[in-house]
PALODREN-537929 format. One record per residue (C-alpha): residue in one letter; x, y, z; chain. Coordinates in steps of 0.1 Angstrom, whole numbers. Layout:
BEGIN
['A' [X Y Z] 'A'] ...
END
This chain:
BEGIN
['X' [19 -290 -1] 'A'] ['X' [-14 -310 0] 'A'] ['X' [-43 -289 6] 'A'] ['X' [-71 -298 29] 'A'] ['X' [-104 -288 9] 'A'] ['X' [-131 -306 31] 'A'] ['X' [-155 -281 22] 'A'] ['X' [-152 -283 -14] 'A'] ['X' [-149 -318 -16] 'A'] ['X' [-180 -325 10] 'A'] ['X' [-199 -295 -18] 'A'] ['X' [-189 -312 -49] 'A'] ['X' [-202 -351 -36] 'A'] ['X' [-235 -333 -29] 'A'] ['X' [-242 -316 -56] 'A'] ['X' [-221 -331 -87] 'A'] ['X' [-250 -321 -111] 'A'] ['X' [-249 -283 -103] 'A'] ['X' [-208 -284 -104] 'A'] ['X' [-212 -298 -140] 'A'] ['X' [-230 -273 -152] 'A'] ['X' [-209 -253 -135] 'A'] ['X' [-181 -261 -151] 'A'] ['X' [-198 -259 -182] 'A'] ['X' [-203 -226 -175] 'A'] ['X' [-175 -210 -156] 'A'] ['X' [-185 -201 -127] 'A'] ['X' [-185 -223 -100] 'A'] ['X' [-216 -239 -80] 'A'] ['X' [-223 -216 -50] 'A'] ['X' [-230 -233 -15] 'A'] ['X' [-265 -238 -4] 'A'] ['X' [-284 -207 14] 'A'] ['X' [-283 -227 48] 'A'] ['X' [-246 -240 42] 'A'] ['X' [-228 -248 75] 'A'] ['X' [-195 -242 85] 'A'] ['X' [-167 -261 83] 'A'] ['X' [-143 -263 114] 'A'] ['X' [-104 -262 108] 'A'] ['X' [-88 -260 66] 'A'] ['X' [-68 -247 50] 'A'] ['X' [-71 -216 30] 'A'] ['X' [-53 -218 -7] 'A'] ['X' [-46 -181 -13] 'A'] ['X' [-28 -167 -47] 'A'] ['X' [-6 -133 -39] 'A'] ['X' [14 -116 -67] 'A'] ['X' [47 -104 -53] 'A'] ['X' [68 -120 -30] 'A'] ['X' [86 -102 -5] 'A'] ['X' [125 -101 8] 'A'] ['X' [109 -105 41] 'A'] ['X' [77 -110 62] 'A'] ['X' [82 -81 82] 'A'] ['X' [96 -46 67] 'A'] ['X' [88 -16 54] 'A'] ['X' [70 -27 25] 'A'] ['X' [31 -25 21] 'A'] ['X' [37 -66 5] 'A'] ['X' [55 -69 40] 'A'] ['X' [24 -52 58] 'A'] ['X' [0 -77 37] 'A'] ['X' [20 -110 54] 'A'] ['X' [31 -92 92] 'A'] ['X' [-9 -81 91] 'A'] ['X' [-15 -119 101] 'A'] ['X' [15 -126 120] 'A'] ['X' [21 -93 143] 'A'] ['X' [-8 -67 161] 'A'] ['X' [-4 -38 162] 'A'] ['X' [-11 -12 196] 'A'] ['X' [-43 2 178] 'A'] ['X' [-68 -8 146] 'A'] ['X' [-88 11 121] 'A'] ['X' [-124 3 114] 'A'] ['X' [-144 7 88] 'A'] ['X' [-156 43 96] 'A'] ['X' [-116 48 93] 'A'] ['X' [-119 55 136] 'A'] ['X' [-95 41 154] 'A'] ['X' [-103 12 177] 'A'] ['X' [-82 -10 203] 'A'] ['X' [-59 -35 198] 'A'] ['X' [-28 -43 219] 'A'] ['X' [-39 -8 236] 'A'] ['X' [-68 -15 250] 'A'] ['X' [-74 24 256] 'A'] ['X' [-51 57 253] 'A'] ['X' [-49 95 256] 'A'] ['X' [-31 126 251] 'A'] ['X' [-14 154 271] 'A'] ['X' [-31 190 266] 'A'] ['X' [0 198 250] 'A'] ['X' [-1 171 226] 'A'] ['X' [36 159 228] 'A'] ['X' [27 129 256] 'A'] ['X' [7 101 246] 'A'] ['X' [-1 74 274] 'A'] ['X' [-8 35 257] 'A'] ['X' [-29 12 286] 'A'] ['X' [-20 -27 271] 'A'] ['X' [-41 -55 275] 'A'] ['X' [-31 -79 300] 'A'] ['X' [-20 -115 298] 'A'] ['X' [-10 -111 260] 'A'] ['X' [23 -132 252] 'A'] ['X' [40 -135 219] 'A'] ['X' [40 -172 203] 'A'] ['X' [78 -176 220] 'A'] ['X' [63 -181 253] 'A'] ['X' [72 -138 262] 'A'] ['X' [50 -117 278] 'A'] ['X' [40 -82 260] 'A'] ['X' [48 -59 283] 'A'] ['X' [51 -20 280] 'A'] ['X' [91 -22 279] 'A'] ['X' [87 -46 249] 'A'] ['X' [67 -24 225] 'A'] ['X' [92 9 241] 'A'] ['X' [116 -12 221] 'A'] ['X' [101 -15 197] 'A'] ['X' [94 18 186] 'A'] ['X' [135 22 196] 'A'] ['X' [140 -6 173] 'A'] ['X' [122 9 143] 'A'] ['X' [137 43 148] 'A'] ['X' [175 29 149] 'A'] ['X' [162 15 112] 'A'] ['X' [147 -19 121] 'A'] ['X' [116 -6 100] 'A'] ['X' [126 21 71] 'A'] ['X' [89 32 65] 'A'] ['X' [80 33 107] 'A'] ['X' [110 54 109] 'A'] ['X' [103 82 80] 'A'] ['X' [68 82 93] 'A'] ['X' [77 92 131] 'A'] ['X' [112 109 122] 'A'] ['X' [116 142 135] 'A'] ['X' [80 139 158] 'A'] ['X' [94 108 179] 'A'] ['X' [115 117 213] 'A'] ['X' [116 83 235] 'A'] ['X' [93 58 248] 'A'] ['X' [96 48 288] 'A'] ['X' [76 19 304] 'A'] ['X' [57 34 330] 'A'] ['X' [45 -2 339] 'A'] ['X' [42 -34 326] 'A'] ['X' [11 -23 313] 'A'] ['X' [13 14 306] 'A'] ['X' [31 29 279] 'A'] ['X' [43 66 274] 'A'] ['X' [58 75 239] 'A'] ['X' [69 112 243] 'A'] ['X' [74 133 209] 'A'] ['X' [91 164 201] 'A'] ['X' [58 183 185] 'A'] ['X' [29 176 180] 'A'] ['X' [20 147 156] 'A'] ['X' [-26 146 164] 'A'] ['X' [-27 114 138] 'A'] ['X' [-5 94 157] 'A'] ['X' [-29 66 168] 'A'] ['X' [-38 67 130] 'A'] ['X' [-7 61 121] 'A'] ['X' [4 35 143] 'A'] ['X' [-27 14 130] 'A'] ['X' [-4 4 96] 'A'] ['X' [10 -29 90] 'A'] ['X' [46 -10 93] 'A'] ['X' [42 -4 131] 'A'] ['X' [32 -51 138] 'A'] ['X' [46 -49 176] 'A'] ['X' [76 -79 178] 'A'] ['X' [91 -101 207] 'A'] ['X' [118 -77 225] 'A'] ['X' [138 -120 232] 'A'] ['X' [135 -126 196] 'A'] ['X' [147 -95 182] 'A'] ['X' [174 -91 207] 'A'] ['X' [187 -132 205] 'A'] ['X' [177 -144 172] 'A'] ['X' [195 -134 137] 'A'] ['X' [185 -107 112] 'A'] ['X' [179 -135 89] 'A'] ['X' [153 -153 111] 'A'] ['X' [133 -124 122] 'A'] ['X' [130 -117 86] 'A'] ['X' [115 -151 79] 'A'] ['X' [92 -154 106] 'A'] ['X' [92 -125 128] 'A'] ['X' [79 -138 164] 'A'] ['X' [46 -118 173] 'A'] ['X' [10 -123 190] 'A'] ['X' [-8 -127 162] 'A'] ['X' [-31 -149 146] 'A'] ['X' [-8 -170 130] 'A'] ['X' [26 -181 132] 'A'] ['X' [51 -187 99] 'A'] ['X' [56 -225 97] 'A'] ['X' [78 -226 65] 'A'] ['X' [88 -203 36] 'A'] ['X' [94 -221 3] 'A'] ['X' [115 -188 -15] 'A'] ['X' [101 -185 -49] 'A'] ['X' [67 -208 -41] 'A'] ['X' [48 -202 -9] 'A'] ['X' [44 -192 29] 'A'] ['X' [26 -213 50] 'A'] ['X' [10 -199 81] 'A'] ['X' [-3 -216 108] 'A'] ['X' [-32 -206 134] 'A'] ['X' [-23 -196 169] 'A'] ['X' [-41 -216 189] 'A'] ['X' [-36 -197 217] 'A'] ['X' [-44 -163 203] 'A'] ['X' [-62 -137 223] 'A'] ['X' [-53 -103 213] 'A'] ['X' [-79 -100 183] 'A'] ['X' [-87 -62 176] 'A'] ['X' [-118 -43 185] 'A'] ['X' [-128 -46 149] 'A'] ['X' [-125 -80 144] 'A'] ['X' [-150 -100 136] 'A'] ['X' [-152 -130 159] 'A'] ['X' [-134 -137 191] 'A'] ['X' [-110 -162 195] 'A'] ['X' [-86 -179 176] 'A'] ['X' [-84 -186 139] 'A'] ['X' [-110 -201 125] 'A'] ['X' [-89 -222 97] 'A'] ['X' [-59 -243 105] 'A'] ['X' [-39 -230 76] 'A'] ['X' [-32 -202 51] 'A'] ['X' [-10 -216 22] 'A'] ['X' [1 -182 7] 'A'] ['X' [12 -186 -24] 'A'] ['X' [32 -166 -48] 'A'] ['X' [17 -161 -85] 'A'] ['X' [28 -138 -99] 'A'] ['X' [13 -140 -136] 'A'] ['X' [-21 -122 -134] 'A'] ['X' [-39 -145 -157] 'A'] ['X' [-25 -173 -143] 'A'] ['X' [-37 -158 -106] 'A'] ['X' [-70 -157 -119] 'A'] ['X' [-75 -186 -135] 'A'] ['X' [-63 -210 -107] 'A'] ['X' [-96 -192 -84] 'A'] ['X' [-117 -206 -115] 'A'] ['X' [-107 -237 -116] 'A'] ['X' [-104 -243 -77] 'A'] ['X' [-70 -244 -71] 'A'] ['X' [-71 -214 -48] 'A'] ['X' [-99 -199 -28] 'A'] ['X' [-90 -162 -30] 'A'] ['X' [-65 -140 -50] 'A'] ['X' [-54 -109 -49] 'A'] ['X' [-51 -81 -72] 'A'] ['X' [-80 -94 -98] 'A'] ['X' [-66 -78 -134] 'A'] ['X' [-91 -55 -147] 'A'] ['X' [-102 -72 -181] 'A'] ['X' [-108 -102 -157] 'A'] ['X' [-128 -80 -134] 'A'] ['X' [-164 -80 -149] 'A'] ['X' [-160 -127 -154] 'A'] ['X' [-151 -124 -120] 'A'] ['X' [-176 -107 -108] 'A'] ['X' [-200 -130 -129] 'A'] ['X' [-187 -159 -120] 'A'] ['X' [-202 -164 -82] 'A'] ['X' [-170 -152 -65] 'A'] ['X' [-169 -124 -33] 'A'] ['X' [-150 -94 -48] 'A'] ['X' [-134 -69 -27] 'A'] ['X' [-123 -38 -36] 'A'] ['X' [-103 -12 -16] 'A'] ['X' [-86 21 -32] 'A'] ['X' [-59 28 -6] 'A'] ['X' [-51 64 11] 'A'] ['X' [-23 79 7] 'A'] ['X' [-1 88 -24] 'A'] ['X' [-20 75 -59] 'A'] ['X' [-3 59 -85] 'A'] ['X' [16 90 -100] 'A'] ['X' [43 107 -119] 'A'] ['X' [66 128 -100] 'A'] ['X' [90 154 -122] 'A'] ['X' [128 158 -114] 'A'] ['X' [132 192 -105] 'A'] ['X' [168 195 -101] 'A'] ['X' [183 181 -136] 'A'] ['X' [170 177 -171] 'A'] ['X' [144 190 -188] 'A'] ['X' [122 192 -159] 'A'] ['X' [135 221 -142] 'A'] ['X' [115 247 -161] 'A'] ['X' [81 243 -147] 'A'] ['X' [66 254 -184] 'A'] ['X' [79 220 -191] 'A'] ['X' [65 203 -166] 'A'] ['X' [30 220 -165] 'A'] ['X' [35 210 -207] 'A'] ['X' [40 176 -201] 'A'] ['X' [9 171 -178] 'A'] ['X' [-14 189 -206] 'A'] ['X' [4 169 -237] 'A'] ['X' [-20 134 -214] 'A'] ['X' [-54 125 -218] 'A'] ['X' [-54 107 -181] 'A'] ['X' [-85 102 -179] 'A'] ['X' [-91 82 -209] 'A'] ['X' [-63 64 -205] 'A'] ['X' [-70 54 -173] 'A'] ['X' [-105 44 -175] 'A'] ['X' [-100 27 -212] 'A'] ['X' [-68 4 -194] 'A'] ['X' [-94 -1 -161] 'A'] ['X' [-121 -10 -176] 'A'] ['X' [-141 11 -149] 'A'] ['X' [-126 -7 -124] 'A'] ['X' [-94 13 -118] 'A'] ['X' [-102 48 -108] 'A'] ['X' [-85 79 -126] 'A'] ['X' [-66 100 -105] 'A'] ['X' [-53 136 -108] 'A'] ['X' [-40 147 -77] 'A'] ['X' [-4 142 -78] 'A'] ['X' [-6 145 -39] 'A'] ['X' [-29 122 -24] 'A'] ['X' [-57 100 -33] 'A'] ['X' [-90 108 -29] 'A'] ['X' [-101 83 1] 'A'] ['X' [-72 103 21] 'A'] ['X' [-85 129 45] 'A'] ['X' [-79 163 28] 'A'] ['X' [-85 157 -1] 'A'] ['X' [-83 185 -26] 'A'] ['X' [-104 180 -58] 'A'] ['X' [-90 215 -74] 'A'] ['X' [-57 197 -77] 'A'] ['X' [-72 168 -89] 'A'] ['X' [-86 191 -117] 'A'] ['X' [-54 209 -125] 'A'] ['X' [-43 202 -159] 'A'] ['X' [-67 183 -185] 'A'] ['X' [-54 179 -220] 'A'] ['X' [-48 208 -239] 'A'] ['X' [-23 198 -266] 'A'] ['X' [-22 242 -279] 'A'] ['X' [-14 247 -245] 'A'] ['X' [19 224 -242] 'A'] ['X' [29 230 -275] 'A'] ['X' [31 271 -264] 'A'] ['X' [50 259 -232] 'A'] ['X' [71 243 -248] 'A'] ['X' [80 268 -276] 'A'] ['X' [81 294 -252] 'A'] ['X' [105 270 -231] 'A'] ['X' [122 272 -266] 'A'] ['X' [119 235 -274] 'A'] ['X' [114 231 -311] 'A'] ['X' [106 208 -337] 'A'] ['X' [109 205 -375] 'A'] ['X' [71 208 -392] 'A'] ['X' [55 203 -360] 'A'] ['X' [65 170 -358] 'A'] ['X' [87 150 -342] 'A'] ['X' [107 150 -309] 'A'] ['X' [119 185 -300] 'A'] ['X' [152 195 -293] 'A'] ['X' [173 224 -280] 'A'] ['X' [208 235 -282] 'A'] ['X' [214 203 -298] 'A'] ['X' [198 182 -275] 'A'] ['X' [164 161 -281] 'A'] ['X' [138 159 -254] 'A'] ['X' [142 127 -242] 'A'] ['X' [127 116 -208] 'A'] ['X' [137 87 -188] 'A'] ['X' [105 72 -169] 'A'] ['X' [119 38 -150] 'A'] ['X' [95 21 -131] 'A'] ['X' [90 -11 -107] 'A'] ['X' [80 -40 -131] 'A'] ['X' [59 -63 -114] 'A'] ['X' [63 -46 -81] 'A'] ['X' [51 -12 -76] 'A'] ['X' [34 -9 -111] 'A'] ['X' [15 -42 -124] 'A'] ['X' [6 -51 -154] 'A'] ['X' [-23 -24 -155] 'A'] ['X' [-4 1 -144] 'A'] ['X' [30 -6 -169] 'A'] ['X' [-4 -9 -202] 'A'] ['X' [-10 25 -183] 'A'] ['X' [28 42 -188] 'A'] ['X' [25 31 -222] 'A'] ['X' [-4 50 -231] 'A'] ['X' [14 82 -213] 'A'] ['X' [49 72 -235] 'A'] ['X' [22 71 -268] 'A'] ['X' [3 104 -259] 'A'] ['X' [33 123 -248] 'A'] ['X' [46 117 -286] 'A'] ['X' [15 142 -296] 'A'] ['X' [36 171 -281] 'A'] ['X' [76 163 -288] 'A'] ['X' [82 142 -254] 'A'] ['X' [104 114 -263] 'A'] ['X' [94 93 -231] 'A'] ['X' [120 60 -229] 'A'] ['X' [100 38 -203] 'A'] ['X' [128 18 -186] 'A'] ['X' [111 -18 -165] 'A'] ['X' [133 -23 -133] 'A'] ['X' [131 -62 -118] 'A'] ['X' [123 -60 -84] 'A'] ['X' [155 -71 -69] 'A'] ['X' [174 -40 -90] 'A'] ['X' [143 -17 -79] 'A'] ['X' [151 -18 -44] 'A'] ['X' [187 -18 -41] 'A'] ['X' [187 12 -56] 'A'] ['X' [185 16 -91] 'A'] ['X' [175 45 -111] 'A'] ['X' [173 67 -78] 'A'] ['X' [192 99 -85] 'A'] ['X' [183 129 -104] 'A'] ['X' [209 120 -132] 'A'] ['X' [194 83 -138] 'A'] ['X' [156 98 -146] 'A'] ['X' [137 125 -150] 'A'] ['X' [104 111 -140] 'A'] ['X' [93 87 -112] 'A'] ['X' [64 64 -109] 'A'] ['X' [48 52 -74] 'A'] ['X' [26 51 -46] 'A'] ['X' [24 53 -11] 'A'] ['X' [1 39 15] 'A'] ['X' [-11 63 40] 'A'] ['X' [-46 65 62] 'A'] ['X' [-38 103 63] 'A'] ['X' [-24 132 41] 'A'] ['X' [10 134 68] 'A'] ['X' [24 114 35] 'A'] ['X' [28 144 22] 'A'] ['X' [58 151 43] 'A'] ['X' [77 119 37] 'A'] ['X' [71 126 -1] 'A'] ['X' [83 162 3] 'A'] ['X' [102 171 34] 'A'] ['X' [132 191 17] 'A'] ['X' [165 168 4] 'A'] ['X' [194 184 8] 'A'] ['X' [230 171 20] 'A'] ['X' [233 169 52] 'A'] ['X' [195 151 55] 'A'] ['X' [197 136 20] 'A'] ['X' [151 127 15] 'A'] ['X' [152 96 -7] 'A'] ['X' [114 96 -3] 'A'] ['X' [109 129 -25] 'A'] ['X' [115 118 -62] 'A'] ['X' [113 153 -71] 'A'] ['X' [152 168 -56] 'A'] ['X' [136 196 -40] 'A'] ['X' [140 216 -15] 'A'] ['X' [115 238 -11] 'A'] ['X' [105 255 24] 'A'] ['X' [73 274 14] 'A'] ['X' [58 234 10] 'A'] ['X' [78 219 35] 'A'] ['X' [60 246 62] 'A'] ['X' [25 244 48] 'A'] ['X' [29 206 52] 'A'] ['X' [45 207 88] 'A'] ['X' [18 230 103] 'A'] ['X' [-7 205 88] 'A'] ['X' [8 176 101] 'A'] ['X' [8 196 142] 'A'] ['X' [-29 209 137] 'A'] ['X' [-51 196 161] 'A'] ['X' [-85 206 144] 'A'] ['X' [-92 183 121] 'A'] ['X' [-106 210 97] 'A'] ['X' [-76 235 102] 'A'] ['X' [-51 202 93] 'A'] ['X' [-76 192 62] 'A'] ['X' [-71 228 47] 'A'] ['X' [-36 230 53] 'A'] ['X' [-33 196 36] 'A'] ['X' [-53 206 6] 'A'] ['X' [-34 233 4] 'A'] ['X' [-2 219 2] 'A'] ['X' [-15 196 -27] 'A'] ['X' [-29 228 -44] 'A'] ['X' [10 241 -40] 'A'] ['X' [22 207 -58] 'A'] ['X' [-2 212 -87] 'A'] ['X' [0 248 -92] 'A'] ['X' [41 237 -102] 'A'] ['X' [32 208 -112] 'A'] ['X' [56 192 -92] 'A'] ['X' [35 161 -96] 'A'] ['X' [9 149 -115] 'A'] ['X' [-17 119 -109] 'A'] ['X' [-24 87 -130] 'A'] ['X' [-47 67 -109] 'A'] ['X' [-60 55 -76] 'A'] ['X' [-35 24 -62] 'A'] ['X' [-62 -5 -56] 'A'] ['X' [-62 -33 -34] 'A'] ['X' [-87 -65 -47] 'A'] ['X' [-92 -97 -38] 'A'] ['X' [-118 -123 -54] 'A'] ['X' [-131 -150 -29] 'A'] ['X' [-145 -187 -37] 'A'] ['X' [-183 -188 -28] 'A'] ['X' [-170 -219 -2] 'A'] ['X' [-149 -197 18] 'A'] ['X' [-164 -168 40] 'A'] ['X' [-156 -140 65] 'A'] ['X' [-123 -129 47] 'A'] ['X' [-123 -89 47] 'A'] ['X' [-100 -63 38] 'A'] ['X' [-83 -44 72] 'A'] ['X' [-94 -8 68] 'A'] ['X' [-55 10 69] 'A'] ['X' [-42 -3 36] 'A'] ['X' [-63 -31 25] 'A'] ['X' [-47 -65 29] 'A'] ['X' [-66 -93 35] 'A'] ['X' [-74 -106 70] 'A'] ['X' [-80 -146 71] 'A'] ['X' [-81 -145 111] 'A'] ['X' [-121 -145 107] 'A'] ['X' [-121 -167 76] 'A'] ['X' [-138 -203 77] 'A'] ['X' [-151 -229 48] 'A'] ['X' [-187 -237 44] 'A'] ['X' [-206 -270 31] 'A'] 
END
């Protein structure tokens, strides 16, 4: 599709000497201090991963719904929340009733109005498993939602959940038209889910692009945003690319205005070059490994606690990022989450006399001291799959391989098995017998991730969310009083001490804060990262001259 690049092109005619040096150079010929903007566009934006759908439970599907769907509530930058769709709301004493005023006159880009009964379905809809990631997130806090009136909302819980509004301000929880859901097919709601967002999905090229389109009569901007009114471009081309160095270099040579996820041996030319970099490490769970506790080697904890001191994280991690990818410890949470704990983060250094005891005491041995070590006939061989190209890049897969190389030091035979996105999540590699270590993140704006990454599995209410098989109800109670505590420093300790609980087992062990970045031409202006997970926001974008 042709792109419309009046700034650039009105830029370029003006100052052709500049862009030859430029070009000479690298970097590209910045716009003049008093540049002017440029009504209308369209913005040429590189993405690496593509989707199975627009709207879902996926924080790539959160990224795209971000411009298409609002949500009730926003988060700002001082991580407070602010209004949205809800122009104001409240909470019973008791904390299990929360009351949701909307905005009046809002109507979805099919011509329905947003009424209190629609988003009442909505949070029906995404319970019955419309959303998989809105669901484990208000599963066993949600009761019912009822429609006071068209404009008031009351969503009624079974305890208390205090970090609900925070919660709701994810990309997961985009509010939808109640006509659209209810008369168009699961295949079209996929591909452009009707909401009262700032754009609309024109067309979806599988395998190339999304195009989005402005809604020109959009009027439900949040609190937070940063002008009023529609769009400010016509367009957002979002395009699908996903070979970092290919990403990159189509922002150098002009072919794109921004990118996202900027490589981090790229990082520093980047950042030289003229371009806006923007860089976000996301709440939540970090990039980490997660031990099966239920099969395998990984059932003694003196094997897991070995494992965790046979790594040098930290110089991995900051040799592989380049300084821009930030080490991480805490198998728990990530340390922009509230409730933090920095003693987990600190658990286990490397300390090869250490794990080599473990393990000999674990009675794993090996001939000479060398070697993978074995037992009753058996070698210790870990399997570590992991999400190629989806939920680990290619900084984080350079990053696996340093743990596969350091984990030789101490016996670990770690096979590192890349799983193709489609494979990934249909299923593969997902019980305890198929590995014995996962790799992943979550996106959160609180610590409550703890309880979707470690509410008990067992039987009857099989957990696919905790990697590690357990079931264990000293955790799953520290974890469940944090989530109901209504002082924010009585929920912060309980959290912390739930991570100190995951460390002290070493249930889990951290690799590195999950980053979201994006580079920006110097042409293109007012495009920010959204404060609950860090995708981009082009509502506020425009070109300059």
């Amino acid at each position: 599709m042709p792109k419309k690049r009046t700034a650039l092109a009105l830029a370029a005619a003006s100052a052709a000497t500049m862009m030859a040096l430029a070009a000479c150079s690298g970097a590209p010929a910045g716009p003049a201090a008093d540049a002017q903007p440029v009504a209308d566009g369209t913005i040429e934006y590189g993405h690496q991963q593509e989707p199975a759908c627009v709207f879902g439970g996926w924080i790539e599907q959160a990224y795209l719904s971000y411009q298409v769907l609002d949500n009730l509530v926003s988060l700002d930058e001082d991580h407070e929340v602010v209004p949205w769709l809800a122009e104001s709301w409240s909470v019973s004493d008791d904390q299990l009733t929360w009351t949701f005023t909307l905005k009046d006159g809002v109507t979805f880009t099919d011509g329905s109005p947003l009424t209190a009964g629609v988003v009442a379905y909505n949070f029906d809809h995404w319970l019955a498993g419309g959303n998989s990631t809105a669901q484990v997130w208000l599963d066993g806090y949600y009761a019912s939602s009822r429609a006071v009136d068209d404009r008031t909302l009351e969503v009624s819980l079974s305890r208390p959940y205090p970090r609900l509004a925070d919660t709701l301000t994810q990309g997961y929880f985009g509010i939808q038209s109640q006509q659209a859901l209810e008369t168009r097919s699961e295949e079209e709601n996929c591909a452009s889910p009707i909401g009262t967002g700032a754009f609309i999905v024109e067309e979806w090229n599988r395998g190339e692009n999304i195009v989005l389109a402005r809604n020109d009569h959009y009027t439900s901007w949040p609190a937070n945003a940063k002008h009023e009114g529609p769009a400010r471009v016509e367009k957002v081309n979002w395009r699908f690319l996903p070979d970092p160095t290919t990403r990159t270099a189509s922002l150098k040579s002009g072919e794109t205005d921004a990118v996202y996820d900027v490589p981090a041996i790229e990082w520093a030319t980047v950042d030289g070059g003229g371009y806006e970099l923007h860089k976000y490490v996301t709440p939540g769970r970090p990039q980490q490994l997660t031990f099966d506790t239920v099969d395998g080697p990984f059932v003694d904890e003196r094997v897991r606690k070995a494992f965790a001191y046979s790594l040098d994280r930290r110089s991995l991690v900051e040799t592989i990022g380049r300084g821009v990818i930030p080490y991480e410890g805490n198998g728990g949470v990530s340390r922009t989450t509230p409730g933090y704990s920095t003693d987990a983060a600190e658990a286990y250094d490397l300390d090869l006399d250490e794990a080599n005891r473990l393990l000999d005491e674990a009675g794993w041995t090996r001939s000479g001291g060398e070697g993978v070590r074995t037992k009753d006939g058996e070698q210790l061989t870990v399997v570590l799959p992991y999400g190629a190209g989806s939920i680990i890049n290619s900084d984080g897969a350079s990053i696996l391989q340093g743990v596969q190389e350091q984990a030789k030091a101490s016996g670990f035979d770690v096979q590192l098995v890349p799983v193709p996105q489609s494979a990934f999540f249909s299923g593969a590699y997902s019980t305890p017998e198929e590995k014995d270590i996962s790799a992943g993140y979550w996106t959160s704006v609180t610590a409550g991730i703890l309880h979707i990454n470690w509410r008990p599995t067992t039987p009857e209410a099989p957990n696919y969310n905790n990697d590690a098989f357990n079931a264990d109800p000293v955790l799953e109670n520290i974890i469940l009083r944090a989530n109901s505590a209504v002082d924010p420093q009585e929920q912060n300790a309980l959290y912390g001490e739930a991570q100190d609980y995951i460390a002290e087992h070493a249930l889990a062990i951290g690799l590195y804060d999950r980053l979201s970045t994006l580079a920006v031409s110097p042409f293109l202006k007012g495009v920010w990262q959204e404060n609950a997970q860090g995708g981009p926001v082009f509502h506020d974008a425009y070109f300059v001259e």
